[in-house]
matplotlib code that plots the C-alpha trace (Angstrom):
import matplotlib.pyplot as plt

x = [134.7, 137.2, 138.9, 136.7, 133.8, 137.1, 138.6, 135.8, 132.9, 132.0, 130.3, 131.3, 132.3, 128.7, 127.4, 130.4, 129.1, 125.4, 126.7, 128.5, 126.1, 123.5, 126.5, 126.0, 122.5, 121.9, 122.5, 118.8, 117.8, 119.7, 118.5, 114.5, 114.8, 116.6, 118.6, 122.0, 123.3, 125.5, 126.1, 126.8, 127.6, 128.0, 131.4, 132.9, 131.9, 128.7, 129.5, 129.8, 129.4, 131.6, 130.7, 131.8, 129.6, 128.4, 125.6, 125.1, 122.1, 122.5, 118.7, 118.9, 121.6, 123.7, 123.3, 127.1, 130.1, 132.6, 133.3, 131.9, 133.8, 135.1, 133.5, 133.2, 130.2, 129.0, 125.8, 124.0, 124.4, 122.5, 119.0, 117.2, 120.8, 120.0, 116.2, 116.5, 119.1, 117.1, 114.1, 114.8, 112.5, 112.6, 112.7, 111.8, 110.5, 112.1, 112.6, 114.9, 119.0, 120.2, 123.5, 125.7, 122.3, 120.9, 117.2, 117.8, 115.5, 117.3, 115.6, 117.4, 116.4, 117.8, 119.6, 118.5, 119.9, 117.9, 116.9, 119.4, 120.3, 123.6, 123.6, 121.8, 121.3, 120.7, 118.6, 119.2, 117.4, 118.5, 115.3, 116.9, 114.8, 111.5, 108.5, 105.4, 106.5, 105.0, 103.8, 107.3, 109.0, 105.8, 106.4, 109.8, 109.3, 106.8, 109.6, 112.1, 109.5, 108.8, 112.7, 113.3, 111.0, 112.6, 115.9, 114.2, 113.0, 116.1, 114.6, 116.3, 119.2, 118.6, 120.7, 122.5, 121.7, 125.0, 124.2, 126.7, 126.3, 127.8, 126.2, 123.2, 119.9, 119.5, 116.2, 117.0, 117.3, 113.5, 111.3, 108.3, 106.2, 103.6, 101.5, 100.7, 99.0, 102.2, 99.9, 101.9, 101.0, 103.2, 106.1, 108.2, 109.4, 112.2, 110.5, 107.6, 110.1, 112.5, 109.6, 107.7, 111.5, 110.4, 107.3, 105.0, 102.2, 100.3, 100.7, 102.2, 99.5, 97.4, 99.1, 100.1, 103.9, 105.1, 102.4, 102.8, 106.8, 106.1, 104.2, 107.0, 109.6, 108.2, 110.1, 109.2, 107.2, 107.7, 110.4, 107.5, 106.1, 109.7, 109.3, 106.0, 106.9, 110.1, 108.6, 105.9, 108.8, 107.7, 111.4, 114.5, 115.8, 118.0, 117.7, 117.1, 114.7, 114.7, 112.2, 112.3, 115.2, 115.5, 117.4, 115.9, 117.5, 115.4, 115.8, 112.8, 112.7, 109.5, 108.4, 107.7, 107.7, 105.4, 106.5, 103.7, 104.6, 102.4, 104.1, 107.4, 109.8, 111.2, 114.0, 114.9, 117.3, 117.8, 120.6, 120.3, 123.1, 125.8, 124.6, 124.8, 128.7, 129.3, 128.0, 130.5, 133.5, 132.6, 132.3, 135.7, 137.4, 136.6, 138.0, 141.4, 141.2, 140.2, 143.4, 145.7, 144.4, 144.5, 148.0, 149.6, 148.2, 149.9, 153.0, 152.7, 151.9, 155.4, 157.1, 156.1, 156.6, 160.4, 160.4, 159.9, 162.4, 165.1, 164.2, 164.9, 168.5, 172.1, 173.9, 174.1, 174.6, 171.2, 169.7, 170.5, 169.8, 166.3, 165.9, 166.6, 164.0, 161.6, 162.4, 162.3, 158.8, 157.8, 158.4, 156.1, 153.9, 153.8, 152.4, 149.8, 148.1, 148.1, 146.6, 144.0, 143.2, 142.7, 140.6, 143.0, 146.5, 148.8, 150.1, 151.5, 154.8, 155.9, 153.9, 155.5, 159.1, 158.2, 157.1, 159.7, 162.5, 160.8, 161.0, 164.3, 165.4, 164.8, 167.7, 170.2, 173.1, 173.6, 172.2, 171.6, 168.6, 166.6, 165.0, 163.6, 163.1, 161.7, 158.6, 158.2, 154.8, 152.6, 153.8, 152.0, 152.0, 154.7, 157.1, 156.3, 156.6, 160.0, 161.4, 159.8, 162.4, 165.5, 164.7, 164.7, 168.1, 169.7, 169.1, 169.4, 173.2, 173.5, 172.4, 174.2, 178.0, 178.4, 178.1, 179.9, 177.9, 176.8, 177.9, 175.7, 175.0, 172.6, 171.4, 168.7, 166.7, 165.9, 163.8, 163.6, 160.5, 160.7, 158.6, 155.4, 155.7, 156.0, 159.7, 160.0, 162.4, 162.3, 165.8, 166.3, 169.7, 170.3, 173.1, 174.8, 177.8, 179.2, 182.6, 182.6, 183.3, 185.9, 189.3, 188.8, 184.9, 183.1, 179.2, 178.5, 180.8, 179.8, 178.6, 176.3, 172.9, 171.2, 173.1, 172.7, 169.0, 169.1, 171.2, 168.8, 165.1, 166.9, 168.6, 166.4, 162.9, 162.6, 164.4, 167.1, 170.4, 172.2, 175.4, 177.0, 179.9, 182.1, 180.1, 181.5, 182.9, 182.8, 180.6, 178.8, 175.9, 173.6, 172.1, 169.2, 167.8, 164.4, 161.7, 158.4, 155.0, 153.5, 150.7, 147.7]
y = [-151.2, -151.6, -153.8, -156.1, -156.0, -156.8, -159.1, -161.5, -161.4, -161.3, -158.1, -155.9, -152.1, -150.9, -153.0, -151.7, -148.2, -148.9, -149.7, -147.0, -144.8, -146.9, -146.5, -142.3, -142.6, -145.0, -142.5, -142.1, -145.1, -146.0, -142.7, -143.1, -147.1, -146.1, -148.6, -150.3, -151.1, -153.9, -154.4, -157.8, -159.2, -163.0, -163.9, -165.5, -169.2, -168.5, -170.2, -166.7, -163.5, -160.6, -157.3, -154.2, -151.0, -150.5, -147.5, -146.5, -144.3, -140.8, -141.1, -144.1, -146.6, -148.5, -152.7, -152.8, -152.0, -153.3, -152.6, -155.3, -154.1, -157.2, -159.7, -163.1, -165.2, -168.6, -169.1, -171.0, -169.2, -165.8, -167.7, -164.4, -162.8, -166.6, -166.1, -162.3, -163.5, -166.2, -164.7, -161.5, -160.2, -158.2, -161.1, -159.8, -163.4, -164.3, -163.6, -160.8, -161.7, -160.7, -159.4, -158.7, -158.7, -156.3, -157.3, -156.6, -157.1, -158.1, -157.6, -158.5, -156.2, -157.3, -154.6, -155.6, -153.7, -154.2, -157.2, -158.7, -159.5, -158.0, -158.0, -158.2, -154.9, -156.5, -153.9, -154.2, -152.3, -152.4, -152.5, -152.0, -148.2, -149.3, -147.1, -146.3, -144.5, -140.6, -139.1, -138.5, -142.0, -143.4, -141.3, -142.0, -145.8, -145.4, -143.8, -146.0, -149.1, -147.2, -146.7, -150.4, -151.4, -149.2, -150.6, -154.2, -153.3, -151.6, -148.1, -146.3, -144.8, -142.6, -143.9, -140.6, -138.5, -138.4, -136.6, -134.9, -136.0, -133.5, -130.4, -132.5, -132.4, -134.8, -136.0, -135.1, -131.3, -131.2, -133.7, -133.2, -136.0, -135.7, -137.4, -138.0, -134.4, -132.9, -132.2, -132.0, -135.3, -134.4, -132.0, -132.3, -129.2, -128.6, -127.9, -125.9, -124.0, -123.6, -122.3, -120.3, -118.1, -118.0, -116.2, -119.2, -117.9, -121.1, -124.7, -126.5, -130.0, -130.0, -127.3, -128.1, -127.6, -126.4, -123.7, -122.5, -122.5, -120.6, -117.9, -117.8, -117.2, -115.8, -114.8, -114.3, -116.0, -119.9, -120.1, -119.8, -123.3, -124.9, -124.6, -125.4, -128.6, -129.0, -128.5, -130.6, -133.9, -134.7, -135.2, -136.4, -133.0, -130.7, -127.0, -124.1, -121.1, -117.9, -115.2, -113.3, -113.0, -116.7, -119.2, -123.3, -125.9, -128.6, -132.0, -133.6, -138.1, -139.4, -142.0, -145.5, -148.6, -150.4, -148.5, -145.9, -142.5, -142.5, -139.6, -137.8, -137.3, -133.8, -133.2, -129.4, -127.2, -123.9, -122.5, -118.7, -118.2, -120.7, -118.3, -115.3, -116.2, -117.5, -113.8, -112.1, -114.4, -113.9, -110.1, -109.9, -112.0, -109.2, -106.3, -108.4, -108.7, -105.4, -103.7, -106.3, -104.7, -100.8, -101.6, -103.0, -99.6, -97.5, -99.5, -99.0, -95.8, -94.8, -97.6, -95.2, -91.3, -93.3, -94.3, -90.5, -89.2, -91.4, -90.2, -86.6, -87.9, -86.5, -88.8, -92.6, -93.6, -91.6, -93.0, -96.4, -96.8, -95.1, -97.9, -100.7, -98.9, -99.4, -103.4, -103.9, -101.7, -103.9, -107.4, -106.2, -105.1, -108.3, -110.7, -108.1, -108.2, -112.2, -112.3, -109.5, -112.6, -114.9, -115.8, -116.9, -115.0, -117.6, -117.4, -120.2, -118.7, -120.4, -117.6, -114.5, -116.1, -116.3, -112.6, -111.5, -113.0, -111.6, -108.0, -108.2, -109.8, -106.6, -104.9, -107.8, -105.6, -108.8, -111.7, -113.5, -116.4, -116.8, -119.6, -121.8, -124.9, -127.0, -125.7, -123.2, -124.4, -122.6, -120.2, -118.0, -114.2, -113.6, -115.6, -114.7, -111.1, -110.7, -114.1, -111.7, -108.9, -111.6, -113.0, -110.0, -108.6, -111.7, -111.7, -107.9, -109.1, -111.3, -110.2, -106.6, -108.5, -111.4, -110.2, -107.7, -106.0, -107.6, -110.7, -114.1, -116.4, -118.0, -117.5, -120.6, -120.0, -123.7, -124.4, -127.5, -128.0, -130.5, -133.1, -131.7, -131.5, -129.3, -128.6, -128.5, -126.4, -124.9, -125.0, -122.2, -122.2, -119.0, -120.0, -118.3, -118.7, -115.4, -113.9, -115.6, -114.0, -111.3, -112.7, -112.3, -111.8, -112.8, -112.3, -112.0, -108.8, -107.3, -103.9, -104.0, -102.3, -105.5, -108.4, -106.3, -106.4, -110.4, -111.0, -109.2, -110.3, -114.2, -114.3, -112.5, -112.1, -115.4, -117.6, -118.9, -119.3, -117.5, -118.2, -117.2, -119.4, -120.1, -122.2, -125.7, -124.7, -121.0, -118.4, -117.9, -119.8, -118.4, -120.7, -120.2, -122.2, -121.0, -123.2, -122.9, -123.9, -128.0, -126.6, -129.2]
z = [5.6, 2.2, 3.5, 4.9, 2.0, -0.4, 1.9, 2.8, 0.7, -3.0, -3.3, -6.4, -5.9, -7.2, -4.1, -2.1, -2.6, -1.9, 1.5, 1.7, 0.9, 3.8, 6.3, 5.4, 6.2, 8.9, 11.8, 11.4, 11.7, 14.9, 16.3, 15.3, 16.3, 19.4, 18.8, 17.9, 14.1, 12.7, 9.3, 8.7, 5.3, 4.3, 3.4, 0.0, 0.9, 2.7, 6.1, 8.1, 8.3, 8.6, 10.5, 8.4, 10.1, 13.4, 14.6, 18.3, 18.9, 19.7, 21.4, 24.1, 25.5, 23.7, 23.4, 22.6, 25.0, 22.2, 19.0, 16.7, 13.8, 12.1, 14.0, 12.0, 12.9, 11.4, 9.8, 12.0, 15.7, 14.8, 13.2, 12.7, 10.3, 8.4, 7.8, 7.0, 4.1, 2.7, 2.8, 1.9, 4.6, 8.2, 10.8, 14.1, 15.9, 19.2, 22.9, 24.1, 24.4, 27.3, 27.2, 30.9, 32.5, 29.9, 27.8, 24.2, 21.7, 18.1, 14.3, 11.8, 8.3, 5.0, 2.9, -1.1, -4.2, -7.4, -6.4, -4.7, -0.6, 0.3, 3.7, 6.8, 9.9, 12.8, 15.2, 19.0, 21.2, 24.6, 26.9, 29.8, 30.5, 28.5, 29.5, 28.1, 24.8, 24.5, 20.9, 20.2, 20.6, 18.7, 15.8, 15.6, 15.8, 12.9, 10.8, 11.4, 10.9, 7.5, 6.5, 7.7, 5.1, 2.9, 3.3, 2.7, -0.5, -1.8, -2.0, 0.4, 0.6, -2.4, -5.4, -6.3, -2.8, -1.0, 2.3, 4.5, 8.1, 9.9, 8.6, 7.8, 10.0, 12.7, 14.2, 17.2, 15.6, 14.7, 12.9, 11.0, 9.8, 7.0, 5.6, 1.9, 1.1, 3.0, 5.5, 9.2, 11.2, 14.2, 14.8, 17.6, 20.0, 18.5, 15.1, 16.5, 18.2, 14.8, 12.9, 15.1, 14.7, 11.3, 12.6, 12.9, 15.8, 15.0, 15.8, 12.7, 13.0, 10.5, 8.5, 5.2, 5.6, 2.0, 1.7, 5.3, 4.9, 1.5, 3.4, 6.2, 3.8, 1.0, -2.7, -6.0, -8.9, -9.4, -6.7, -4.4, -6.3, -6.0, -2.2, -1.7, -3.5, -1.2, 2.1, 1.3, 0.5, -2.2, -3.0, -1.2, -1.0, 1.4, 1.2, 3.4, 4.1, 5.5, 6.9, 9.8, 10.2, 11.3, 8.9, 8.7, 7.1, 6.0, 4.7, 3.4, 3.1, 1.0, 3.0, 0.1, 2.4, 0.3, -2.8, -2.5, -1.1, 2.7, 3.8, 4.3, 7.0, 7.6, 9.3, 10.3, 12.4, 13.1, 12.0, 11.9, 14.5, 12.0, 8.8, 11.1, 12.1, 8.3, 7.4, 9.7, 8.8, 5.1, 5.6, 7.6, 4.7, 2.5, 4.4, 5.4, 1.1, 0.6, 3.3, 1.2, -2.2, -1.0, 0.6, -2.8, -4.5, -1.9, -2.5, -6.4, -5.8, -3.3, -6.4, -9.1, -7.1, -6.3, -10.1, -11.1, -8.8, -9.9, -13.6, -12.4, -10.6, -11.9, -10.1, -11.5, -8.3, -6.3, -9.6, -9.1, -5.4, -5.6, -8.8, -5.9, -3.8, -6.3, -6.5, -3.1, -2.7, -5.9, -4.2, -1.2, -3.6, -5.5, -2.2, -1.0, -4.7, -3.9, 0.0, -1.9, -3.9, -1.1, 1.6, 4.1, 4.6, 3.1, -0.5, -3.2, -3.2, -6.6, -8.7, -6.2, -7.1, -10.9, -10.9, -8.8, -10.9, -14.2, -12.4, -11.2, -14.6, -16.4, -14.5, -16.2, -18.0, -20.3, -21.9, -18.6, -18.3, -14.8, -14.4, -11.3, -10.3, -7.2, -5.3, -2.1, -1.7, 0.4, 3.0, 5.5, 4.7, 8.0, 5.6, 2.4, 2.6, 4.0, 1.8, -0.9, -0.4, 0.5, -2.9, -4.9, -3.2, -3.8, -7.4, -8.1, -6.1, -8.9, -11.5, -10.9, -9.8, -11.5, -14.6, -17.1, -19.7, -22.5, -20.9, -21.0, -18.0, -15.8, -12.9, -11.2, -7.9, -6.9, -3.6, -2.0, 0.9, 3.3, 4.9, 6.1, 9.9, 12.3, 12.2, 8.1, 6.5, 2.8, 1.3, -1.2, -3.2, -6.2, -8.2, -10.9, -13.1, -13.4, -12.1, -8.3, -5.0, -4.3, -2.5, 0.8, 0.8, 3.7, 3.6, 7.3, 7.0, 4.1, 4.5, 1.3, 2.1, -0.1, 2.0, 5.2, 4.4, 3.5, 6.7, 8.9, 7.1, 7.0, 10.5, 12.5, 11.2, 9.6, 12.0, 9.1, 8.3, 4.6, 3.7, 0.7, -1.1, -4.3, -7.0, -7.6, -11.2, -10.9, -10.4, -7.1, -4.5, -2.1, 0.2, 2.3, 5.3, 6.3, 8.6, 7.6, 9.7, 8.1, 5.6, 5.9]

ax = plt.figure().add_subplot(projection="3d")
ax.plot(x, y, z, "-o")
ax.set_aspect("equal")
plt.show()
C-alpha cells in the first residue's frame, strides 16, 4: 500500500497512516457487513482511482475472485466511488452488479480525516445465498451500519489504538452489543458460551455487562471500578478477565455514528486453554533456566575443589595440568551462566569469547594483549558449548607456546559469520605473533592433550575443519571452519 499511496496520489504520510491504521481494523467490518472491501484512493490528477487494500469476509462468500490490488479506474465508470468523494457521504443508491452471473450489491463509504475525504471503501456484498437474516446477522448489520458511519465521519479507527489482528478478538469469536447504559442488547453463542465458563448461570440480555463481568471475576478495591468501566465500553479498550478458572479476553468499540455514544460493541474470546499452554511454556522456561543455573554451580564448584588440589601439588607439572582442568571446566561454566539467563537455549557468543579470553589471559607468562574482533553472533547452545572449550585451548596453546617469559605480544581471535542461510559458516581465525611453529610440526599429529581436544570438539562434534599454520610475518594462525544453523 506504500507504494501505491506514494506512487499515485497526493496523500501525506499522516494520511498514509490513517489508512493504515483503517486497513488494521477493517477485518471487522468486512466480517459484520458480510461483505467485500476495496480501498480506493483518487490519484494525483484526479481522473482515477487507484486500489491500495482489499478485505474478503471471513463470514460469507466473496464478491471478488481476483485480486484488485492496484487496479486503476477512471472517474466516471464507478458513479457511486464519484458521489461518495464529493459529497463526503455513504452512497448506497442503485441496482445490484452482477458479476460472472453473481448479484452484488455495491456501497460506496467515504473514509474522512479531520475533515477531509481521502478515499472511498466500496462495500460489495455478494447476494448470491440471501435469506431471511436471524438475530444474529441483524445485529451485525447494525454494527457495521454504525462503524460505516463512523468511518464517514472520521471517528473511527481510534487515532492512537493500534490493534493487533492476529491475537485480537474477532466477531466471529463472540460479540456483545450494548447499548448506551452498557446494558447487553444481544450476545451471540459464542459469548454466552465464553462467559457462562466464567461461571455465568444466567443469560447475559439485559445484564449490565461491566457489573456482571466485575462479579465474575472479581479483585480488589478500585480495580473492581476500572473493570466495570471496561466491560461496560465506555472506552476503546482491550484487556482480559479471569474467574473460574476460565480466562476472556475482551475488546470493547464505543459505538458514535452520529458523534453520540449509542452503544458499544464487545468483542470477546475465550482463551483459557492459550493462557493455560503460555503458563506451562512459561513454567518449563524456568526449570530449563533453573538446570542451566544449578549446572554452572556444580561446574564452579568441581573448578574450585580442582583449584585446591592443584594448590596442594608438588609437581609443576600435576600442578599445571589440573590448572588447565580448571579453564576448560571454566569455559563450560561460562555458557551455562548465559542459557541460565535466557529463555530459549541459544547464546550471543560475542560476550562468552570476551570472558573467555579475559580468563585465559590471566595465565599469560608475559606482557601479552588479547583482543577480538568480528562477531560470532548468535549460536545455539550444541555449538556454543563445545566452541567454548576449542576456544579456550587454543588460546591457553598460545598464550603458554608462543611466548617466553616476560615477553610482549599479541594474540587477536577474529570471527567472521557468513550469510544468513541455511548452509552459513562462522570463520574463526586466533592469531598471534609469538615464536611460530616447531620444524616439522604437523597439527593433525600432534599428540598434545589441548589440540587433541580442539581436533576432536572441531572435526567431529561440530562438523568443522582446524588447521593450524605459520603466520604471514611470523608467529603462528589457527584457523577454524565451523557451520552454524541461519539465526532468524
Amino acid at each position: 500500500m506504500n507504494d501505491l499511496v506514494r506512487q499515485h496520489t497526493a496523500l501525506s504520510d499522516s494520511d498514509l497512516e490513517w489508512l493504515h491504521l483503517l486497513v488494521s481494523e477493517w477485518q471487522l467490518l468486512s466480517d459484520l457487513s458480510f461483505a467485500d472491501l476495496v480501498l480506493w484512493v483518487p490519484t494525483l490528477d484526479g481522473t482515477r482511482y487507484v486500489s491500495v487494500a482489499q478485505m474478503r469476509p471471513n463470514t460469507g462468500p466473496t464478491s471478488y475472485q481476483d485480486d484488485m490490488v492496484g487496479h486503476l479506474v477512471p472517474r466516471g465508470r464507478r458513479p457511486l466511488l464519484d458521489a461518495a468523494l464529493d459529497e463526503g457521504r455513504i452512497v448506497r443508491e442503485g441496482d445490484p452488479e452482477w458479476r460472472e452471473e453473481v448479484p452484488v450489491r455495491v456501497e460506496s463509504i467515504p473514509v474522512r480525516r479531520e475533515g477531509r475525504v481521502l478515499g472511498v471503501i466500496a462495500r460489495n456484498t455478494n447476494l448470491l445465498t440471501v435469506r431471511t437474516p436471524s438475530r444474529l446477522e441483524l445485529t451485525y448489520l447494525q454494527s457495521a451500519s454504525d462503524l460505516a458511519q463512523m468511518i464517514a465521519a472520521g471517528t473511527f479507527p481510534f487515532s492512537g489504538e493500534q490493534v493487533d489482528m492476529d491475537s485480537s478478538p474477532r466477531a466471529g469469536d463472540g460479540l456483545v452489543r450494548l447499548d448506551a447504559e452498557g446494558v447487553v442488547q444481544y450476545a451471540s453463542p459464542n459469548a454466552l458460551s465464553a462467559y457462562h465458563r466464567l461461571g455465568l448461570a444466567a443469560d447475559l440480555v439485559g445484564q449490565h455487562l461491566g457489573q456482571i463481568t466485575a462479579e465474575l471475576a472479581p479483585s480488589r478495591g478500585p480495580v473492581d471500578e476500572a473493570l466495570v468501566t471496561l466491560a461496560s465500553g465506555y472506552a476503546p479498550r482491550e484487556f482480559e478477565v479471569e474467574g473460574n478458572g476460565g480466562v476472556i479476553q475482551l475488546r470493547a468499540i464505543p459505538l458514535k455514528p452520529k458523534g453520540t455514544r449509542i452503544g458499544s460493541l464487545v468483542l470477546l474470546r475465550d482463551v483459557t486453554e492459550l493462557r493455560r499452554r503460555e503458563r506451562e511454556l512459561i513454567t518449563k522456561d524456568a526449570t530449563i533456566r533453573e538446570i542451566h543455573h544449578r549446572v554452572k554451580n556444580n561446574l564452579q564448584t568441581v573448578a574450585a575443589l580442582l583449584r585446591l588440589q592443584a594448590r596442594r601439588m608438588d609437581s609443576d607439572r600435576g600442578r599445571e595440568a589440573l590448572n588447565e582442568a580448571v579453564r576448560r571446566v571454566g569455559s563450560i561454566a561460562i555458557v551455562h551462566e548465559t542459557l541460565s539467563q535466557n529463555l530459549d537455549e541459544r547464546v550471543e557468543f560475542d560476550e562468552i569469547a570476551d570472558r573467555v579470553i579475559a580468563m585465559v589471559a590471566e595465565i599469560s607468562p608475559g606482557k601479552v594483549t588479547c583482543r577480538r574482533s568480528g562477531r560470532f553472533g548468535i549460536l545455539d547452545a550444541e555449538v556454543a558449548t563445545p566452541l567454548s572449550m576449542v576456544l579456550t585451548e587454543v588460546l591457553q596453546n598460545a598464550l603458554e607456546h608462543a611466548f617466553a617469559q616476560g615477553e610482549q605480544g599479541t594474540v587477536e581471535v577474529s570471527a567472521v559469520r557468513g550469510e544468513a542461510r541455511a548452509d552459513a559458516r562462522l570463520l574463526i581465525t586466533v592469531k598471534d605473533d609469538g615464536r611460530g611453529l616447531p620444524e616439522g610440526f604437523d597439527p593433525q599429529r600432534a599428540g598434545n592433550l589441548g589440540l587433541q581436544i580442539v581436533r576432536t570438539l572441531v572435526e567431529g562434534e561440530l562438523g568443522g575443519t582446524f588447521d593450524m599454520l605459520p603466520g604471514a610475518e611470523r608467529g603462528t594462525k589457527v584457523v577454524l571452519d565451523i557451520p552454524v544453523r541461519s539465526q532468524k
